[in-house]
C-alpha positions, 0 to 999 in steps of 0.5 A: 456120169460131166460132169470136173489142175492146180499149180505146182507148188514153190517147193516141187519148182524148187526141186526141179531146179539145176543144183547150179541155179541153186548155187548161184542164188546161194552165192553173194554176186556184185551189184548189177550195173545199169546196163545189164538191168536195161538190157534185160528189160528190152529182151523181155519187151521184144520176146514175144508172147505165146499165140496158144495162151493168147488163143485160149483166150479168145471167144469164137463166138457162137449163132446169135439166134441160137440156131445149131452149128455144124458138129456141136451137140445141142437140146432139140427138145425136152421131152418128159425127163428126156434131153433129145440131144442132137447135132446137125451134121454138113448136109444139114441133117440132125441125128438125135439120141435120149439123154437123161443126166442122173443125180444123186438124189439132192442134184448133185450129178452122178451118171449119164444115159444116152440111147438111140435106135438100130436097124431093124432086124438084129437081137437089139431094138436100141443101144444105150451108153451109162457113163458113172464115175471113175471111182466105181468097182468094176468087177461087180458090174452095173445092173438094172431094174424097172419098177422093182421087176428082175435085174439085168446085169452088164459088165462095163467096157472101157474108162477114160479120164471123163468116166466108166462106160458100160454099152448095153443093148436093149431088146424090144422086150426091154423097151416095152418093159420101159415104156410101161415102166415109170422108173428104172434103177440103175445100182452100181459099187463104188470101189471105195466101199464095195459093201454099199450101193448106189442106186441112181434114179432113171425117170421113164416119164416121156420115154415112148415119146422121147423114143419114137423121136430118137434116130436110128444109129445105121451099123 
């Protein structure tokens, strides 16, 4: 819902190594002239460094002023509980979607909601991507309420290493529950303990503003 490697220990490079560089460590060898010790040391002056790792390090810097950049999301505004979350595309124009991050209860983020317009014309109004943890049981799906009204159930489409996603569409009727709604639950199963829910809080406050702001995502 963003959020998020560790080295491998002495032991497993050990076991990778060759049972003939394991033999040589093993084995009593004669004391190393001089001249092997500088030749060494000159290899490793003059092997060169890898320019990945170096460019890893590198800052490329970002717009003093804060002004958007082409293809980075960024914070339009906040309004209510909503990010309008925007990027400016080559023709400097800036298609923007709600975003709410979901917590827990005590800030520890959980899921994340994003939503944006379609075309008029389809069964749809809007379309909306709920992204939960990968430790969620994905046969019982996720489900949605408004104010404690009838739940909506919705299968999940798809994982990847960031999370589950689950791709709703929203009928006019569902955003009008919305915006008289002051808040939606969104309950799902962790795969752990498929016995328990948990239920994530979904603040409405400022979706009609939020909502008539967002763009409309052409098919």
């Amino acid at each position: 819902m963003s959020r998020f490697l560790t080295a491998l220990p002495i032991a497993v490079a050990l076991a990778c190594a060759s049972p003939a560089a394991i033999l040589a460590q093993t084995t009593e060898a004669p004391a190393p002239t001089e001249e092997p010790a500088q030749t060494e040391q000159t290899e490793q002056n003059q092997a060169p460094q890898s320019s990945s790792s170096i460019e890893d390090q590198l800052s490329l810097g970002e717009n003093a002023d804060g002004s958007p950049e082409v293809g980075k999301p960024f914070t339009k505004e906040v309004i209510g509980a909503w990010e309008m979350r925007c990027i400016q595309d080559a023709e400097g124009n800036e298609p923007c979607q709600m975003y709410q991050l979901l917590d827990d209860g005590q800030g520890a983020p959980v899921a994340e909601f994003s939503l944006f317009r379609l075309p008029d014309g389809g069964k749809a109004a809007a379309g909306a991507t709920i992204v939960v943890p990968l430790e969620t049981a994905l046969p019982q799906q996720l489900t949605i309420s408004v104010d404690g009204g009838q739940a909506r159930r919705y299968p999940y489409a798809f994982c990847n290493p960031v999370g589950c996603y689950v791709r709703l569409g929203l009928t006019p009727e569902d955003i009008n529950v919305f915006k008289r709604g002051k808040e939606a639950v969104i309950t799902i199963i962790p795969a752990l303990a498929p016995d328990q829910q948990v239920k994530l809080s979904l603040s409405l406050d400022g979706f009609t503003a939020s909502y008539d702001k967002v763009s409309t995502v052409q098919q």
